[in-house]
ZAMARGU-4260 file (C-alpha; in steps of 0.2 Angstrom, whole numbers, plus 5000, padded with zeros to 4 digits):
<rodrens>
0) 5573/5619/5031 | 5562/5633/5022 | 5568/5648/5026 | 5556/5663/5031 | 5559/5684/5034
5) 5565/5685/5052 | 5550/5696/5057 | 5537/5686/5049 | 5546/5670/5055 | 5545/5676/5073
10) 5526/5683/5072 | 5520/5664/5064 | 5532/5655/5077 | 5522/5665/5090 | 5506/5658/5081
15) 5513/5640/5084 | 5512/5639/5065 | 5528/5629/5060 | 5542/5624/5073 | 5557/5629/5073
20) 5563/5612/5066 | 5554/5615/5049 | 5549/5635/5045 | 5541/5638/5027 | 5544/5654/5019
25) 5529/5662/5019 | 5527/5680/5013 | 5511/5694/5014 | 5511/5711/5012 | 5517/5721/5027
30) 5502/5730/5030 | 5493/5712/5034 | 5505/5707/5046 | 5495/5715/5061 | 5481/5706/5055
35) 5486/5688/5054 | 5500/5690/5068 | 5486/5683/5084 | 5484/5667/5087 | 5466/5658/5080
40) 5454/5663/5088 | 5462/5678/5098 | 5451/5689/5087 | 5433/5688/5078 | 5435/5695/5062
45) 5452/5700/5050 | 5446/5709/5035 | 5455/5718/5022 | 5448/5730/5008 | 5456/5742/4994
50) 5458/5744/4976 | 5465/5731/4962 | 5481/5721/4963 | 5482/5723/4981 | 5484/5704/4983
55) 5474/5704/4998 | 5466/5688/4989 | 5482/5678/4985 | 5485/5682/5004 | 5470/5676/5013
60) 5469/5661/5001 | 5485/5657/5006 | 5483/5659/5026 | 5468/5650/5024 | 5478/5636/5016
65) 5491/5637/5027 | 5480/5636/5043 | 5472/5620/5036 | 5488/5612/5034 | 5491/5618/5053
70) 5477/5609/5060 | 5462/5600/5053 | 5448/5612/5048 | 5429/5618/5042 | 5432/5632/5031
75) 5417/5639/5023 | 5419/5651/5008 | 5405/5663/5004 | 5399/5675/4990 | 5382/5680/4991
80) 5377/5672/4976 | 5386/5658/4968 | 5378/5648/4951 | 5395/5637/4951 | 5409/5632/4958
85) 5419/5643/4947 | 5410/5657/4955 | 5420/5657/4971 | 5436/5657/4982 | 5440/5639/4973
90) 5452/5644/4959 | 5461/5656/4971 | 5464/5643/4983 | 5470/5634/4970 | 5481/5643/4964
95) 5488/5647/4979 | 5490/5629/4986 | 5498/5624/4971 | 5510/5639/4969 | 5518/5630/4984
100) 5525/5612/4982 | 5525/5608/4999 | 5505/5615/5002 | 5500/5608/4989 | 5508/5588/4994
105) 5494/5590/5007 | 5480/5593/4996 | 5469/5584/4987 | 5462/5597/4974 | 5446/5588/4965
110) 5435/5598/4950 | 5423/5604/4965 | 5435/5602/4980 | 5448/5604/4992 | 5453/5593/5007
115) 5469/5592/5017 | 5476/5575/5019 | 5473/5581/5040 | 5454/5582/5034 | 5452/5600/5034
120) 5438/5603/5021 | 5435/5618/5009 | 5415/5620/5007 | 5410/5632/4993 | 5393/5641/4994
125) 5381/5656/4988 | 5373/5664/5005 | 5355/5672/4995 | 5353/5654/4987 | 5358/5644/5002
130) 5354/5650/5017 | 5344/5637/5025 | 5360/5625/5020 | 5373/5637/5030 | 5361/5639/5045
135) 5364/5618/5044 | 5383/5618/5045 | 5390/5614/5061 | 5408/5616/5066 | 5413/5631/5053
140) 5431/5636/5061 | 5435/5649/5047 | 5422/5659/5035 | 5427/5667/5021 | 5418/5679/5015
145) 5424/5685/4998 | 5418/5702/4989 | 5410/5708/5004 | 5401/5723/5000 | 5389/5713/4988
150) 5383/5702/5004 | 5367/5711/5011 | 5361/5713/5026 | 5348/5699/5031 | 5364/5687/5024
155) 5373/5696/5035 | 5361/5692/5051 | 5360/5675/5045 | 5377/5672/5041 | 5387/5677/5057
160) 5376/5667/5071 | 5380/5652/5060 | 5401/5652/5063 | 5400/5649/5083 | 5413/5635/5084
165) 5425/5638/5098 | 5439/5650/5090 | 5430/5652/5074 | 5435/5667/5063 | 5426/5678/5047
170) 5437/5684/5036 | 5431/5699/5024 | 5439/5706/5009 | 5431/5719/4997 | 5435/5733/4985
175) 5422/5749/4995 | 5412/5754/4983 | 5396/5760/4989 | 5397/5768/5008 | 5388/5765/5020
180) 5387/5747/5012 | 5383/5733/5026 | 5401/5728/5025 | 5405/5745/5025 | 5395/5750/5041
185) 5403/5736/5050 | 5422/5736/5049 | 5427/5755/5042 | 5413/5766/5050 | 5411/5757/5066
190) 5424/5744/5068 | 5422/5729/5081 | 5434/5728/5096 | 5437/5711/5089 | 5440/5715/5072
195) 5458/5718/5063 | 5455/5728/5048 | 5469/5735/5033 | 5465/5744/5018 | 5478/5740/5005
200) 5481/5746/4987 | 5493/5742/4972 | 5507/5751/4981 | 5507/5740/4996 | 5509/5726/4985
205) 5529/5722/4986 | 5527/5710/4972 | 5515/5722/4961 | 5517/5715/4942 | 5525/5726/4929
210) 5508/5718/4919 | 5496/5727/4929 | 5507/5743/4930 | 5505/5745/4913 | 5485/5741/4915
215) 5486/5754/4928 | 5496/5766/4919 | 5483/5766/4905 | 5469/5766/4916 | 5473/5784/4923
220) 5473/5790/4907 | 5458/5785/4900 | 5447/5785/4916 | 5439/5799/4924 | 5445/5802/4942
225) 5431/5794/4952 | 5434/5779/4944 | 5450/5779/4944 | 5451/5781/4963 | 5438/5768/4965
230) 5448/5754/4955 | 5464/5756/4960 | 5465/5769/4976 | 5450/5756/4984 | 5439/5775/4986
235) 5421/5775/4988 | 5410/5776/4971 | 5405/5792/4967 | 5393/5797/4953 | 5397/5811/4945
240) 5391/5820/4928 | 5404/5809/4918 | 5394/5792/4924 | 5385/5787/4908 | 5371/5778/4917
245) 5373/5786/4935 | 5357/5785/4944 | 5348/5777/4932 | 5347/5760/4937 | 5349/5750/4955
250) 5351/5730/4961 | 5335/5723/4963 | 5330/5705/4965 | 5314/5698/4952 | 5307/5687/4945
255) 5299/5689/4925 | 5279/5688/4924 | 5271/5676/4911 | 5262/5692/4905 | 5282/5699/4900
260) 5285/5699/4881 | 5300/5688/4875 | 5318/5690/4882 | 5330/5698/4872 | 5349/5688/4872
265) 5363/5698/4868 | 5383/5692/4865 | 5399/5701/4864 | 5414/5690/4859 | 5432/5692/4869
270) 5446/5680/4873 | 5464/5685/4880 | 5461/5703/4890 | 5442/5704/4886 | 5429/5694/4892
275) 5416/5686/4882 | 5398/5692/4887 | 5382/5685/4888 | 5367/5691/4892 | 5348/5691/4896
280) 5336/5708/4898 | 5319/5711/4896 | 5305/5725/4892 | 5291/5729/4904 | 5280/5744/4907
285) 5296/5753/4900 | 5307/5748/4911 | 5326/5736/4909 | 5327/5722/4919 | 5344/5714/4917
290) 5340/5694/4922 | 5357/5686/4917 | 5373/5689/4912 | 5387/5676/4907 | 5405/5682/4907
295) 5424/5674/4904 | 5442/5677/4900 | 5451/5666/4889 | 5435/5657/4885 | 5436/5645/4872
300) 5424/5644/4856 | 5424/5625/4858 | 5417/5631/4875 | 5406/5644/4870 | 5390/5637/4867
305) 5391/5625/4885 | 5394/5641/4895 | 5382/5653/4889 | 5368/5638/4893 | 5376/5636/4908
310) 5374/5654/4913 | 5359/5658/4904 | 5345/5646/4906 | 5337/5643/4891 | 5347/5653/4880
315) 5349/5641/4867 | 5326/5642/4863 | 5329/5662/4860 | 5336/5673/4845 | 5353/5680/4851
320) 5360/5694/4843 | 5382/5695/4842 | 5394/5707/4839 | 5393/5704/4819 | 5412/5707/4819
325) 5417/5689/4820 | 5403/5682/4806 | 5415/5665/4809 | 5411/5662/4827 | 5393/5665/4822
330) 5394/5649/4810 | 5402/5639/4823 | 5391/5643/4837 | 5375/5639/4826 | 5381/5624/4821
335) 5386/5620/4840 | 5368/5620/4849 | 5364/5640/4847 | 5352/5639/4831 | 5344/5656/4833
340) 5362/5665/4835 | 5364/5679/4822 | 5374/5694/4817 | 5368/5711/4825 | 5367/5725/4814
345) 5381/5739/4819 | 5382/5754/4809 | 5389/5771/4811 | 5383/5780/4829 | 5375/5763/4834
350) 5386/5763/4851 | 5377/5782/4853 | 5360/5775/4848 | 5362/5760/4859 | 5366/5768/4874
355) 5354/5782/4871 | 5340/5768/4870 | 5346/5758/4886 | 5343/5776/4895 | 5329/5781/4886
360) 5320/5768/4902 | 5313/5773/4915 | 5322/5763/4928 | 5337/5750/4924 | 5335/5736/4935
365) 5349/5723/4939 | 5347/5706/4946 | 5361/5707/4960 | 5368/5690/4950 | 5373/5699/4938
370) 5388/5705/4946 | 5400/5711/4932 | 5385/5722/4923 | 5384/5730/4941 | 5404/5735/4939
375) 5398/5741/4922 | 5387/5751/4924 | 5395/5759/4939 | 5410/5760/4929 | 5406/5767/4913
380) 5411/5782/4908 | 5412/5797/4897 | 5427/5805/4892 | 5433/5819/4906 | 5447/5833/4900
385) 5460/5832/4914 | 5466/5849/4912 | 5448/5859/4909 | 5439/5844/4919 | 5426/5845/4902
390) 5415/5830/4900 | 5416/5826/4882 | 5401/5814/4872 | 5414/5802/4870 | 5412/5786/4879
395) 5429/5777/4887 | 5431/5759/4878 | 5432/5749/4892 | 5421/5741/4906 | 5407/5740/4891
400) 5407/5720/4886 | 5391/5718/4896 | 5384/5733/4890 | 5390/5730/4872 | 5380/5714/4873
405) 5363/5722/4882 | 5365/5734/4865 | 5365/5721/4853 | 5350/5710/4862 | 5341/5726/4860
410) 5343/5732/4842 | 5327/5725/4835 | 5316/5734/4852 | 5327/5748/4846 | 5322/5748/4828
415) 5303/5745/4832 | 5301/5760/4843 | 5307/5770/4827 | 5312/5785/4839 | 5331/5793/4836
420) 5338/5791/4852 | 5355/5799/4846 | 5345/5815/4848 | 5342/5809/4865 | 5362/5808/4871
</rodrens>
């Protein structure tokens, strides 16, 4: 027998869950139990939303797992836009179903897959890019519909007719960024009847790692206050003063003109807690328009040159310019498919100048793929006294990999214009 906490054991008995023969232990955070104590189908939607290490994924991966063990079903797990399979719920799913010995006897986990053994199918799909394929599916049971606030609203109205299976459910979770969001508008400002909603945070995780304390630790340290909140307090967003590129730039969809000049490529190296970042941007009627972006933790250099072409299409026909800090990782890459990589040209104030050039736009447009440059750009900050509440000109070092790499694919435009942008900071 697996044993379980008494009041959790009693709330997933009422579910008809496990009988009382067999109970697994299963554990969530207390402030989710109201949401996943009805029965299937009992209610419409069950959503959760709030700052980082919440574990409000690992907990609705794992329901999900669980209630496709239960009983055999179609669960559909959406982001609004989704180039890969490594974009989606997948790897948490995975995670989670393999965390469990006897959850993951009932799997079959394949590189693009997940099926119960009952025939309960995971199906993985962008909305933007797909919608005519999800208005197709019949018989969803469960959505998913993971980082929320990004999905807009004609996804929204084309999503939500779609899962219309007798005691079909959508899921929501999402960090609240921007208010009055779609997401937003729907389950915190005017909730549904049907809809069970929890806001969690760090400190309603019970099993919060002394990892991400530390991250956490630093963080309030280093970020302004707004930020802060935002990450780890699941606040709204707000631009203030001490946002580098606050209302400089917005999410807009496009599509490059053959009347564009070249694309510039830009790449900043990471591995263990830093991501490796790629992008794509452009130059027209001075304006940015960031097309591409390519980012991963833990990425391989044997890997490197795969990835950034899967990302980036056409990457490999363009000069990209890399942080010239790893001169080694430049060789490598040349030699493995990227023949036009090369070293940018950092120098004293070239953080200053770069920024100062990427602002010196008129408008800063973001392809709303490009989901991690968005964070960046929200995110990046300068450097705010926490006694006077004095904005210095020093920039924070962190949630600038994107942006590092949008500096280096633009040092030569920089260079060309021959205008000193540090006098512009």
């Amino acid at each position: 027998m697996f044993l379980v906490k008494k009041s959790l054991q009693e709330q997933m008995q009422l579910q008809g869950l496990f009988s009382m023969e067999k109970v697994a232990r299963i554990e969530l955070p207390p402030k989710l139990l109201p949401v996943f104590a009805p029965p299937r189908g009992n209610v419409r939607y069950r959503c959760a939303h709030g700052g980082r290490g919440s574990a409000k994924s690992f907990s609705f991966a794992m329901m999900a797992a669980i209630w496709g063990y239960r009983e055999t079903l179609r669960i559909l797990c959406v982001r609004e836009f989704m180039s890969s399979i490594k974009d989606s719920f997948f790897a948490e799913l995975k995670n989670v179903i393999n965390s469990m010995p006897w959850l993951s006897s009932q799997y079959d986990i394949g590189v693009d897959y997940i099926k119960g053994k009952n025939g309960t199918l995971f199906i993985f799909k962008g909305i933007r890019n797909n919608s005519s394929s999800i208005k197709s599916l019949s018989s969803i049971d469960l959505c998913i519909a993971e980082e929320s606030e990004q999905i807009g609203e004609s996804s929204w109205l084309d999503l939500e007719p779609t899962i219309r299976a007798p005691k079909s459910e959508i899921w929501c979770i999402w960090n609240a960024k921007l208010e009055n969001s779609p997401v937003d508008k729907r389950f915190i400002k005017n909730p549904p009847d049907n809809a069970l909603v929890a806001k969690l945070n760090y400190s309603d995780n019970p099993w919060f790692p002394s990892v991400l304390e530390t991250q956490r630790l630093r963080d309030m340290e280093i970020m302004d206050a707004s930020t802060y909140r935002h990450v780890w307090d699941g606040a709204y967003l707000k631009n203030d003063e001490a946002t580098v590129f606050a209302d400089k730039w917005e999410i807009k969809e496009f599509t490059p003109d053959r009347k564009w000049e070249r694309p510039y490529h830009g790449l900043d190296f990471g591995f263990s807690n830093d991501p490796t970042a790629g992008c794509k941007v452009w130059i027209h009627e001075e304006n940015l328009y960031i097309e591409y972006e390519a980012f991963k933790i833990g990425l391989e250099l044997d890997d490197t040159a795969y990835f950034l072409k899967e990302k980036i299409p056409d990457i490999e026909k363009h000069v990209i310019r890399a942080d010239n800090a790893r001169p080694e990782s430049i060789s490598y890459l040349k030699r493995k498919g990227l023949s036009r990589i090369e070293a940018c040209k950092k120098g004293k104030g070239s953080i200053e100048d770069g920024i100062s050039f990427i602002k010196s736009h008129r408008r800063i447009f973001v392809h709303p793929r490009c989901k991690n440059i968005i964070e960046e750009l929200s995110l990046y900050s300068y450097k705010v006294d926490r006694v006077t509440g004095d904005i210095s000109t020093n920039i924070v070092d962190t949630f600038n990999h994107g942006i590092d790499a949008i500096r280096y694919a633009l040092e030569q435009a920089m260079k060309a214009s021959r205008i000193d942008y540090s006098k512009l900071i």
